[in-house]
C-alpha positions in Angstrom: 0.0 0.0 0.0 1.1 3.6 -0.9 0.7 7.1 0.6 -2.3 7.6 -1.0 -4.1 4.5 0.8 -2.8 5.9 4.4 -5.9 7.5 4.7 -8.0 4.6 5.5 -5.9 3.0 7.3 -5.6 6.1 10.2 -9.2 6.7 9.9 -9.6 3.1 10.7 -6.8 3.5 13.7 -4.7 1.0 12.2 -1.1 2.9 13.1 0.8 -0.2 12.9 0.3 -0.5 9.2 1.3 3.3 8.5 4.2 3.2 10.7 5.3 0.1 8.5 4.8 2.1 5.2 7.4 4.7 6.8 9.8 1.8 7.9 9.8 -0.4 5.3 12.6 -0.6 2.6 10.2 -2.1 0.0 9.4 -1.1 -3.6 6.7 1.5 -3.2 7.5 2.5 0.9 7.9 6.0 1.8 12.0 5.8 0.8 11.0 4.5 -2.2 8.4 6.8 -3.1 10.5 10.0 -1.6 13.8 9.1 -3.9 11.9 8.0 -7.0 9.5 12.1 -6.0 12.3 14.0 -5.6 14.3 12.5 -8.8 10.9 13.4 -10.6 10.6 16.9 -9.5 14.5 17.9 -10.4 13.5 16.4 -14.1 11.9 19.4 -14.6 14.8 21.7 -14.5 15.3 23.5 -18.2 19.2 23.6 -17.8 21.7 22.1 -15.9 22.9 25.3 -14.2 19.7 25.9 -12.4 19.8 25.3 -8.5 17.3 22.3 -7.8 15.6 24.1 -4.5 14.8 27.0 -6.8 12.4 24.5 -9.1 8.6 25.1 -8.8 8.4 21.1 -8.5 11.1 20.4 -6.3 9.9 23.4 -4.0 6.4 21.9 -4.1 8.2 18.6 -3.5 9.6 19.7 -0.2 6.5 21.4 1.0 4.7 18.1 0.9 7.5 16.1 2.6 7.5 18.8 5.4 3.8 17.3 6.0 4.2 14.1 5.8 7.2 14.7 8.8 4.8 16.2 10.4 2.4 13.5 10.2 5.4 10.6 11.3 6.0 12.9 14.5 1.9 12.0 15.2 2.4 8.8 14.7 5.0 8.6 17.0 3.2 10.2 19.6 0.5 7.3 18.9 -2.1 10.7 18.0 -4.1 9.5 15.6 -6.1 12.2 15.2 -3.2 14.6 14.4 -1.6 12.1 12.3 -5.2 12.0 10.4 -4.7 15.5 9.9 -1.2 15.9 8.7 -2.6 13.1 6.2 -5.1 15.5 4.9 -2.6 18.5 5.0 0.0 16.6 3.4 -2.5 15.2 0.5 -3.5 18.3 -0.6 0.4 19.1 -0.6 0.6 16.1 -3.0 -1.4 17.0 -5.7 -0.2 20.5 -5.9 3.2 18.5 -6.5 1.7 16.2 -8.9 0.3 19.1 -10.9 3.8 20.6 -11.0 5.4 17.5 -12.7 1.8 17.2 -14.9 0.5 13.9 -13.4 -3.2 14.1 -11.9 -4.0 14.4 -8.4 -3.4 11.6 -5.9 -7.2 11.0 -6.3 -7.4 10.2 -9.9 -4.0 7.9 -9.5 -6.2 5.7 -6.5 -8.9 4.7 -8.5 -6.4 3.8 -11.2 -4.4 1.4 -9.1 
C-alpha cells in the first residue's frame, strides 16, 4: 500500500500499518516513493545550471515532505487524530506537486491502481 491508501488505514486506527509504510525498505515505501518524488521533481529543470531548490516542482516537493514529517511525529506520539490530519494537509500538498510534474491528483491515481 502507498501514501495515497494511508488515509484509510488512520481513519480506521490501524497505526501499525502506517508506521510500517514509513519503515519499510520495500518497492513503493515512503524511501521508495521520496527518492523516485524527488528524482521526478528535479526532471523538470530547463538547464543544468539551475539550483534544484529553486524549481517550482522540487519546491512543491519539499513542501509536501514537510507534511508528511509532520504527520510521522503524530504517529510517534501514537495521536491518531493529528496524524489524520497531517494526512489531509500533506495530501493536498501532493497534488499540488503532482500538478507541477503534470501527473493528476493523488485521487485520480487511486482509482487507477
Amino acid at each position: 500500500a502507498g501514501f495515497l491508501t494511508l488515509g484509510a488505514a488512520l481513519e480506521n486506527g490501524d497505526i501499525d500499518s502506517v508506521r510500517a509504510f514509513f519503515a519499510s525498505e520495500e518497492v513503493g515505501s515512503w524511501k521508495d516513493f521520496s527518492a523516485a518524488g524527488y528524482l521526478l521533481a528535479n526532471a523538470f529543470r530547463r538547464n543544468s545550471s539551475t539550483a534544484p531548490d529553486t524549481l517550482p516542482s522540487v519546491k512543491k516537493w519539499k513542501a509536501y515532505t514537510a507534511e508528511v514529517e509532520n504527520m510521522t511525529k503524530a504517529l510517534k506520539k501514537k495521536d491518531t487524530k493529528k496524524a489524520l490530519d497531517s494526512y489531509a494537509v500533506a495530501s493536498l500538498a501532493l497534488d499540488e506537486y503532482l500538478e507541477k510534474v503534470e501527473l493528476p491528483p493523488g485521487k485520480d491515481l487511486l482509482v487507477a491502481s
